[in-house]
ZAMARGU-4260 file (C-alpha; in steps of 0.2 Angstrom, whole numbers, plus 5000, padded with zeros to 4 digits):
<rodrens>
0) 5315/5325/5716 | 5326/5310/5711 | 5311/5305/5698 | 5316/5308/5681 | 5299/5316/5673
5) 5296/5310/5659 | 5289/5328/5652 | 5294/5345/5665 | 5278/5355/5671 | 5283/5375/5667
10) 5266/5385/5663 | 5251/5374/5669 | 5235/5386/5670 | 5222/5375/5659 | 5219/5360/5643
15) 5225/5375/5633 | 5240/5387/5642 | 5251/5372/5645 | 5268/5372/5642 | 5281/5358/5645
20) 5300/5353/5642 | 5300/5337/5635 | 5318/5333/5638 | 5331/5331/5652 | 5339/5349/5649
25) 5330/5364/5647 | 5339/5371/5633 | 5340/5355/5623 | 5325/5354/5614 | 5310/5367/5611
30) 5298/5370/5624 | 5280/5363/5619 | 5263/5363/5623 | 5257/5346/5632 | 5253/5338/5615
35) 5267/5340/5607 | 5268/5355/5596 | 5280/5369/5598 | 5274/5383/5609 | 5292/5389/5609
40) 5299/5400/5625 | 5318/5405/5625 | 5328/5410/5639 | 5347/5421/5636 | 5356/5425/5650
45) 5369/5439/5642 | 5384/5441/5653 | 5396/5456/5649 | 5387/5455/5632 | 5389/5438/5628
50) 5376/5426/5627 | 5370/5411/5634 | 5355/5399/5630 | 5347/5392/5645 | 5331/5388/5638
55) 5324/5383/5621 | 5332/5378/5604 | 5345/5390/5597 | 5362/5382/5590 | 5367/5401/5586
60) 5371/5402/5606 | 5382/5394/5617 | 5372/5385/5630 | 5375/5388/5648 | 5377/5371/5658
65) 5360/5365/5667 | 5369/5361/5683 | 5351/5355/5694 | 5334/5353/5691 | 5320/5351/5703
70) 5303/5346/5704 | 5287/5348/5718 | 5271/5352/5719 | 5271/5369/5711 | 5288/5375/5705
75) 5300/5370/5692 | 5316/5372/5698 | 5333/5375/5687 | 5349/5378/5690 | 5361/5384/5676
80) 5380/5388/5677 | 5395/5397/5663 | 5411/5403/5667 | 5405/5421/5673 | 5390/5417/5682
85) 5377/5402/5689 | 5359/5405/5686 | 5343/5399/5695 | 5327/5399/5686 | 5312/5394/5695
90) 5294/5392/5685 | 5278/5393/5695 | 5260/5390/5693 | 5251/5394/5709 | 5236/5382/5710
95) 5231/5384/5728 | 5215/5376/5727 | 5210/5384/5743 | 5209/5399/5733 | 5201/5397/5719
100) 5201/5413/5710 | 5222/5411/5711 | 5220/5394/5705 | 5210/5400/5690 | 5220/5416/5687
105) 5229/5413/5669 | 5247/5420/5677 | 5261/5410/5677 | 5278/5417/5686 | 5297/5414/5679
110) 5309/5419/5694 | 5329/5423/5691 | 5342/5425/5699 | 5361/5425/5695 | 5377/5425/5704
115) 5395/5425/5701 | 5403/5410/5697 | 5422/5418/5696 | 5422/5430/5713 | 5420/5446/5699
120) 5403/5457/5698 | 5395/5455/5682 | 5382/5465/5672 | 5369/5453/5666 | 5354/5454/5656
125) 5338/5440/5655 | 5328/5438/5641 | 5313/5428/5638 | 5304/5427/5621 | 5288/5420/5617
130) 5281/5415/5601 | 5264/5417/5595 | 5262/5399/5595 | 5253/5402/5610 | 5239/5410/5603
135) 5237/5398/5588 | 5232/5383/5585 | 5247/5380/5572 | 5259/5392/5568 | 5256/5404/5554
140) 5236/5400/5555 | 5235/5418/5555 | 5240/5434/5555 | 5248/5441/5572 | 5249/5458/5581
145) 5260/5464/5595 | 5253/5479/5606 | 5263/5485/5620 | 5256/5490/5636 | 5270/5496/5645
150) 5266/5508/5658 | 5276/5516/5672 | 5280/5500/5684 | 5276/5489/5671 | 5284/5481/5655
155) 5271/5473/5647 | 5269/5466/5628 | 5253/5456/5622 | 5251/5445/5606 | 5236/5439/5597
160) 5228/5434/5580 | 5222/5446/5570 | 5206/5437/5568 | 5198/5434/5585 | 5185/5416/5582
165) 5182/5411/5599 | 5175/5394/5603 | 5171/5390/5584 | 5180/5374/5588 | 5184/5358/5596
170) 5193/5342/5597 | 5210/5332/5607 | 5223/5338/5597 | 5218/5356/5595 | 5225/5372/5604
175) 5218/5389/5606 | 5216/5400/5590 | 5208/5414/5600 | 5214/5428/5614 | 5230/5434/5619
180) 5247/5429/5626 | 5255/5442/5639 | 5273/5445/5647 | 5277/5457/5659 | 5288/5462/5673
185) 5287/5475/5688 | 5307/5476/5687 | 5312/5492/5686 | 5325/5488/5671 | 5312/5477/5661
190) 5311/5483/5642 | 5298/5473/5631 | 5300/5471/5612 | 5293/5461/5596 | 5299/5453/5581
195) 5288/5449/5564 | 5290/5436/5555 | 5282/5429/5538 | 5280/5411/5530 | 5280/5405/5511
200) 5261/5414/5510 | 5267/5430/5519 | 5257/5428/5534 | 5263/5439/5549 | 5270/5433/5562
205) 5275/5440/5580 | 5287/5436/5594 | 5290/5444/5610 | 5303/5447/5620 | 5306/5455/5637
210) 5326/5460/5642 | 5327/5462/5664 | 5343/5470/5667 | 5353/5463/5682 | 5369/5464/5691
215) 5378/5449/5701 | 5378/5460/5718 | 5366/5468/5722 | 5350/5470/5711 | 5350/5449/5706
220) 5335/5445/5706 | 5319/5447/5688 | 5302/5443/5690 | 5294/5438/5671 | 5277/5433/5670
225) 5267/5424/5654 | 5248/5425/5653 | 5232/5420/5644 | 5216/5430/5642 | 5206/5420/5632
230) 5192/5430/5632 | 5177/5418/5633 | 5182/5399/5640 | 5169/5387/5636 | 5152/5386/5628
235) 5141/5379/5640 | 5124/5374/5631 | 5125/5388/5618 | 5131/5402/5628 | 5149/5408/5633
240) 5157/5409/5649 | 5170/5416/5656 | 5186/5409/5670 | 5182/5410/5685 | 5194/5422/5689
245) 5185/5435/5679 | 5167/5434/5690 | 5173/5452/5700 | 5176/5462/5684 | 5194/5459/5685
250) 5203/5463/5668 | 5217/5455/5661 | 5229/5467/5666 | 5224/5471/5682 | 5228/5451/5685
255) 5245/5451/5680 | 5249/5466/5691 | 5240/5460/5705 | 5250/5443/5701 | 5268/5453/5701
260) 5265/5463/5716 | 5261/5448/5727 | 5274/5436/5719 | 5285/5436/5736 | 5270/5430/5747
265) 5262/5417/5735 | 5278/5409/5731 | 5282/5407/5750 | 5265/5400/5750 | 5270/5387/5736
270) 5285/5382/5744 | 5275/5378/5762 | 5262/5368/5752 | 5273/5358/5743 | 5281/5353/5756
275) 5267/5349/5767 | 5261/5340/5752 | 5278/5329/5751 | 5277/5325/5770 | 5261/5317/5771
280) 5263/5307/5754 | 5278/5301/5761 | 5269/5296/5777 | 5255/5289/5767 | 5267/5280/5757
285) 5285/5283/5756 | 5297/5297/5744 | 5293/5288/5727 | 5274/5289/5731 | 5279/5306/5736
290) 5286/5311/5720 | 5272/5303/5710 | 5258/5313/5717 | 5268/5331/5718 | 5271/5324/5700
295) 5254/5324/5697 | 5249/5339/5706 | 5250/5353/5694 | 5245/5342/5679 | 5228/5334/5687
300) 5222/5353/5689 | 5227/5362/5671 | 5219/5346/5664 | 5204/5358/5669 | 5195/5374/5665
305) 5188/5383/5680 | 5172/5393/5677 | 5157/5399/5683 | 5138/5394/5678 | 5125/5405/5673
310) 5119/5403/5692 | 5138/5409/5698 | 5143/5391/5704 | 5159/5383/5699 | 5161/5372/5684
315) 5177/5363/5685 | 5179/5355/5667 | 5189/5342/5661 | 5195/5338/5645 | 5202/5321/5640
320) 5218/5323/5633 | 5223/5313/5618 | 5208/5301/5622 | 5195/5310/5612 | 5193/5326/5617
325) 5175/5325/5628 | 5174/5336/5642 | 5166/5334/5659 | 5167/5315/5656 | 5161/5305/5671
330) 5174/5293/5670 | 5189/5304/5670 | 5179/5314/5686 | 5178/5297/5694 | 5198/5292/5698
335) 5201/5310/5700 | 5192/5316/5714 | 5204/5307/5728 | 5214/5327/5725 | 5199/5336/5725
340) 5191/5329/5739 | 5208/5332/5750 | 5210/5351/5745 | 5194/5356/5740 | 5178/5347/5738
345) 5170/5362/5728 | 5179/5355/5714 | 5171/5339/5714 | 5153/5347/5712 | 5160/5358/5697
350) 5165/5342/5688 | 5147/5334/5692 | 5136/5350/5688 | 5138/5349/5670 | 5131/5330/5671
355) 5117/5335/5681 | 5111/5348/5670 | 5111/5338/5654 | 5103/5324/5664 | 5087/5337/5666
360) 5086/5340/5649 | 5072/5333/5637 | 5086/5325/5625 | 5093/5315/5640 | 5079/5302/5640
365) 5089/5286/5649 | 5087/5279/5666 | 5105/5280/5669 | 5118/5294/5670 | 5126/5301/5653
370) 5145/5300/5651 | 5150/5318/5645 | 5142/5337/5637 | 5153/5338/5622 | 5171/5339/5616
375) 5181/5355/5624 | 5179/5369/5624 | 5160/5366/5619 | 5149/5359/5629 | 5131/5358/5621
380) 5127/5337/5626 | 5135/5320/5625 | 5145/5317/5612 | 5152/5299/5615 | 5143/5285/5607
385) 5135/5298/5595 | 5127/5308/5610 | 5109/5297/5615 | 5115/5282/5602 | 5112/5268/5615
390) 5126/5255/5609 | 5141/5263/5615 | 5133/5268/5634 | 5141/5265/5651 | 5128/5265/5660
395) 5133/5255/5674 | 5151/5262/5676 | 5144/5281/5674 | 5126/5276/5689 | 5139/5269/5700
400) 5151/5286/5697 | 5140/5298/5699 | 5132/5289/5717 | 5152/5287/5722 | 5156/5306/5718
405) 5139/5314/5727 | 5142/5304/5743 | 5159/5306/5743 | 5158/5327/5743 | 5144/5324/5755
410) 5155/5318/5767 | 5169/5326/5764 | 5160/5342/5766 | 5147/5336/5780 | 5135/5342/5769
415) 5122/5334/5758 | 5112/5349/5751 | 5122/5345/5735 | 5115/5328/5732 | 5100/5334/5739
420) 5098/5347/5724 | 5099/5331/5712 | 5090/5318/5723 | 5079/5313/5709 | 5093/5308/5695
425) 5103/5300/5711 | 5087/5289/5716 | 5085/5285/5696 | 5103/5279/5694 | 5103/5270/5709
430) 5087/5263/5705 | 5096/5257/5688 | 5110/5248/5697 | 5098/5238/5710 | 5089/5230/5695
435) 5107/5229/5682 | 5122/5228/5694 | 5127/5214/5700 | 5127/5206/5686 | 5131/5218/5673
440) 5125/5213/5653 | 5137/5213/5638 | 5144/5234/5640 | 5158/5246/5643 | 5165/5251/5656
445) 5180/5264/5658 | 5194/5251/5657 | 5186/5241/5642 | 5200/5243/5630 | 5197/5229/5622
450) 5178/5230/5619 | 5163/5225/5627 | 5163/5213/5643 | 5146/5206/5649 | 5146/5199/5670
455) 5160/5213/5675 | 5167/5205/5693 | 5174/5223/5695 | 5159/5232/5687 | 5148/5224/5700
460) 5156/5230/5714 | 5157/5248/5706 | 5136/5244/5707 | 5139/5240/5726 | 5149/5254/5731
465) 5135/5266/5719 | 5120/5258/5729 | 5128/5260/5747 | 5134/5278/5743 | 5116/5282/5739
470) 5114/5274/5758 | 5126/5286/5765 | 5116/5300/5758 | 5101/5295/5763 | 5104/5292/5781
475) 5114/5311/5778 | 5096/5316/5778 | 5091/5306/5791 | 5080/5293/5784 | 5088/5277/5791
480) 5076/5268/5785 | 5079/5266/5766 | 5099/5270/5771 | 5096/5253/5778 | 5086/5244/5767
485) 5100/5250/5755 | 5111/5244/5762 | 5105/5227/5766 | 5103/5227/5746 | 5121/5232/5744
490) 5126/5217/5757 | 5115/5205/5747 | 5124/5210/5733 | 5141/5206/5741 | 5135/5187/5744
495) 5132/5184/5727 | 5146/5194/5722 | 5159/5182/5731 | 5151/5165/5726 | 5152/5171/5709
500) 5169/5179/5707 | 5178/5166/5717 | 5193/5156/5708 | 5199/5140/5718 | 5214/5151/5725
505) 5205/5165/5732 | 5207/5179/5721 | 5193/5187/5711 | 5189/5184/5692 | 5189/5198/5676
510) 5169/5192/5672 | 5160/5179/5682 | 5158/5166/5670 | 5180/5169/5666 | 5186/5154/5679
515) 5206/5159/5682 | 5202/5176/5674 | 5209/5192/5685 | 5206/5210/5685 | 5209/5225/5698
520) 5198/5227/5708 | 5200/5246/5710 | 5183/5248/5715 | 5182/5242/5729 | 5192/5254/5739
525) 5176/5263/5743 | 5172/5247/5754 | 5187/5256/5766 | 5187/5276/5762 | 5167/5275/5769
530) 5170/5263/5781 | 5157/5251/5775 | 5164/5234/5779 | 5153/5226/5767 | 5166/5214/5760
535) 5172/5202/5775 | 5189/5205/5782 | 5203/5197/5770 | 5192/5195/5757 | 5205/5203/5744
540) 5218/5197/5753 | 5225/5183/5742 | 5220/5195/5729 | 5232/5210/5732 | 5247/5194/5736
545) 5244/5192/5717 | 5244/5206/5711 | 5262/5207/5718 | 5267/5189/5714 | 5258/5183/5697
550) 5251/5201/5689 | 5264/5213/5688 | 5278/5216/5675 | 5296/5228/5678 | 5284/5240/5676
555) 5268/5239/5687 | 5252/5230/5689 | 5242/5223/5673 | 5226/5230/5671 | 5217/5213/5667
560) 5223/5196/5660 | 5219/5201/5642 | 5234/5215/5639 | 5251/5217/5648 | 5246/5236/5648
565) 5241/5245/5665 | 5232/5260/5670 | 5242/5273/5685 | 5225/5277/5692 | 5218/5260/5695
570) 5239/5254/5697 | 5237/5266/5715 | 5219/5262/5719 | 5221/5244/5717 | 5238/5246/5728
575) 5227/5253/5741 | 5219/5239/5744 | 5236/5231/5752 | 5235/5227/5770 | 5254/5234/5774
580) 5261/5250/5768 | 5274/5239/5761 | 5265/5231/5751 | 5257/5248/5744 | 5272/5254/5741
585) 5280/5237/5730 | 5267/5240/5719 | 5269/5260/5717 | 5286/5258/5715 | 5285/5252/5699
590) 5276/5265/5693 | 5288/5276/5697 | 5301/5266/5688 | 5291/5267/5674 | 5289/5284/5673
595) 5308/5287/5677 | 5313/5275/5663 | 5302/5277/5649 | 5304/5282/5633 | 5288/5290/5628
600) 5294/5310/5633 | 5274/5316/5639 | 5263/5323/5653 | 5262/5308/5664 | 5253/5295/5653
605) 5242/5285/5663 | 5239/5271/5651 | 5257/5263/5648 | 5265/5245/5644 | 5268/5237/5660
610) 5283/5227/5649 | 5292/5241/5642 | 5283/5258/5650 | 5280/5264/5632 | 5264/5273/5632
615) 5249/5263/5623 | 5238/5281/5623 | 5234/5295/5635 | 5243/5310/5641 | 5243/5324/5654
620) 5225/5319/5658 | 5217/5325/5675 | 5216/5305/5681 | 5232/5307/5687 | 5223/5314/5702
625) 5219/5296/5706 | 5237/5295/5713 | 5231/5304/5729 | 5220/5290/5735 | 5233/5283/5747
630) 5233/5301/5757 | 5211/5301/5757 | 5213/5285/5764 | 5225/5292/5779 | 5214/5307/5778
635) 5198/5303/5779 | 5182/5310/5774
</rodrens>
């Protein structure tokens, strides 16, 4: 990858076992969780008994050179050399999304392998160390214990607070405080240890360490691996579920040694789908659209929690990082799903279940969707806008979502018994945007960072698209007749749409009554994924040349005419809407010049300056799936 990221994936599993390097070289700088805080992992490589840091923060080593690094889809690739030896370190989160109980499986590989570097066989010892960061919200929040587990075939050393208060909290810039970090090794020269520790008020501390003994000739190769039980995963209306990966009785332990054993076949796995990923970005786009999305990739997924419902179906809940902390919010599902629909559509029904559900209940009294079920990890009803408070509602943007995502699985499944489950709250909400869409009143919508916006050009055709997917659905269940009617609705719609958003040079306004105004018009994509035809050929012609010529600084396309900040998601969906590859790719270009130059070190932000790339808010947020709309398009569903 010739992209410089601007924060390095290494442990990706979910919102809260997420662990990044924030910096150019691995051992320059602490490795940390994605917001920031140290959730410190350090790598020595000792050579003849002399040491070497190759990961982490320690100015008591020497550090070996970081000779190459490597990005795709689902490995981390370093290369490290010193005098004696060169040394290859390769981090890997498996997220197959095919395989769901992989994905959801909490086991994250760290592969070596080292070499000489003088022509001489050297002895040569790795050793990873954890700290029980991981386990804690902030270091020295409590007191710590070590176990070890070690048993013949396996090294195995587990850390966790000594006071266990699961899902007692919630919030954006919060990390677990509950369950147990693990690291292992199969390797038959693998020793496990720990290391207490205490702070000014004499709270115990632990870190763990595990030594894989190796040789430059012949036996060259460790295998470590770091993982998260954490126990219960989310609250889901007052009760406690588990991962997903837990729904056969599988323990913790049996995981990780089931993960070790089929390393080998899962990493050749990785490597295939990686690739097979690059090459059709690549055709879809070209090898900077490539690098964005296998960017993306692993980060769009652990923005996520996979687990299972009381009935045993999936719940795939997001969690908006350093946004406010709501989970299962319907506008963070919304640009996502462009990855979920191409690898598997299940998904998308695990991040529309939760709304569905709270829709049914008695607290839920509107005649529009709601926009989340709580702050992660609890999910007990909306908390935005004061959870049924009606002034901060979305209630165009979240109708029009919902109807977009339901037919969307529906045809990317080729089955509609999904929708057809929650026919009534689709009706409703489509109901809603007949009578409030094409000219939406004075409210939000996702994009409103600078407050409320009455007659939304873009917000009305979000309405359009809601009322034709509800179309789509219906003639899915072969009643033509009100799939027609609908869509003679939707087509009305569109008439009134283009007289009123028109500015004298053809492109489109921010809000009707804005003359010379612009905005993206993101939202109109759907138009071409479903094959509508609803807005005449060319229509956004003029519009994408402008984007291109009048709305785009160094660093990407302008969200609106009010900021010079943009949004990545709505950056690529807008881009889509080009006629010419060519022109898809000047736009997403600058996005991954941005990203390669910025100086905000995070998870890709996908709210940034379009002047100076610095981030305005946002980061490692599941959005960033967005980026995979060019491939759906080439796809199709």
């Amino acid at each position: 990858m010739n992209l410089r990221a601007p924060a390095v994936p290494l442990i990706t599993v979910d919102p809260y076992f997420s662990v990044w390097s924030m910096a150019d070289k691995l051992n320059e700088s602490d490795t940390k969780h994605w917001t920031g805080k140290p959730h410190r992992m350090t790598g020595i490589a000792s050579v003849d008994g002399k040491e070497y840091l190759f990961m982490g923060d320690r100015s008591t080593s020497l550090k070996m050179e970081q000779t190459n690094l490597d990005i795709n889809a689902l490995s981390t690739n370093y290369r490290f050399a010193c005098d004696e030896i060169q040394l290859e370190v390769t981090f890997t989160t498996p997220l197959l999304l095919d395989n769901l109980k992989l994905t959801a499986r909490p086991v994250s590989y760290i592969h070596t392998k080292a070499w000489t570097n003088d022509g001489k066989n050297h002895n040569v010892t790795i050793t990873i160390t954890v700290d029980d960061e991981f386990c804690q919200n902030l270091k020295y929040e409590f007191p710590t214990e070590y176990t070890d587990l070690s048993q013949p075939g396996l090294a195995c050393g587990r850390i966790g607070s000594k006071i266990q208060t699961m899902l007692t909290a919630a919030g954006d810039d919060l990390r677990i405080n509950w369950g147990y970090v693990y690291l292992a090794s199969n390797h038959d020269q693998a020793v496990v240890t720990a290391a207490a520790s205490t702070n000014d008020y004499r709270t115990l501390n632990h870190t763990m360490a595990l030594a894989i003994t190796l040789d430059t000739e012949q036996h060259n190769e460790g295998l470590f691996a770091v993982a998260y039980d954490d126990i219960k995963s989310i609250e889901y209306f007052h009760e406690p579920l588990n991962a997903y990966w837990k729904k056969d009785g599988q323990t913790i332990e049996e995981a990780i040694q089931q993960a070790l054993g089929e390393y080998d076949a899962i990493f050749e796995e990785c490597e295939l789908f990686s690739s097979k990923l690059y090459q059709d970005a690549t055709e879809s786009g070209n090898e900077k659209y490539a690098e964005l999305v296998s960017l993306a990739y692993r980060q769009a997924i652990a923005a996520h929690k996979i687990c299972v419902d009381p009935n045993g179906d999936v719940l795939f809940i997001s969690k908006e990082n350093f946004s406010n902390g709501c989970a299962a919010t319907v506008d963070v599902t919304y640009p996502s799903i462009p990855q979920f629909l191409i690898y598997n559509p299940e998904l998308v029904k695990g991040m529309l279940r939760p709304i569905f559900k709270y829709a049914s209940m008695d607290v839920w009294h509107y005649d529009f969707a709601p926009h989340d079920v709580g702050t992660y990890p609890l999910l007990n009803g909306q908390v935005y806008s004061h959870g049924t408070c009606p002034t901060w509602q979305m209630p165009v943007e979240e109708c029009g979502n919902m109807l977009i995502c339901s037919a969307a699985v529906a045809l990317a499944e080729n089955d509609v018994s999904f929708a057809e489950e929650n026919w009534d709250h689709l009706e409703k909400w489509c109901n809603y945007l007949i009578e409030n869409g094409v000219d939406p009143d004075n409210q939000l919508c996702t994009d409103d960072f600078a407050g409320h916006l009455a007659h939304n050009c873009n917000l009305s055709i979000k309405a359009i698209m809601g009322i034709a997917s509800f179309s789509i659905l219906n003639r899915l269940t072969g009643n033509d007749q009100k799939a027609d009617e609908l869509m003679s609705i939707a087509g009305s719609m569109v008439d009134k749409w283009l007289a009123m958003a028109a500015n004298e040079d053809g492109t489109f306004r921010l809000a009707f009554d804005r003359p010379g105004s612009f905005s993206m018009k993101y939202n109109a994509i759907w138009d071409q994924i479903f094959g509508l035809n609803l807005f005449p050929k060319d229509t956004f012609k003029a519009e994408t040349k402008a984007y291109i010529e009048k709305h785009s600084g160094p660093y990407g396309l302008m969200l609106d005419n009010r900021n010079t900040y943009t949004k990545s998601d709505w950056l690529v969906w807008s881009a889509a809407l080009c006629e010419n590859k060519e022109d898809f790719t000047t736009i997403v270009d600058r996005l991954w010049l941005a990203y390669n130059e910025s100086e905000s070190r995070v998870p890709m932000t996908d709210f940034y300056s379009t002047a100076n790339a610095k981030m305005e808010n946002f980061q490692n947020r599941s959005v960033q799936g967005g980026l995979f709309i060019k491939m759906l398009i080439n796809k199709g569903i």
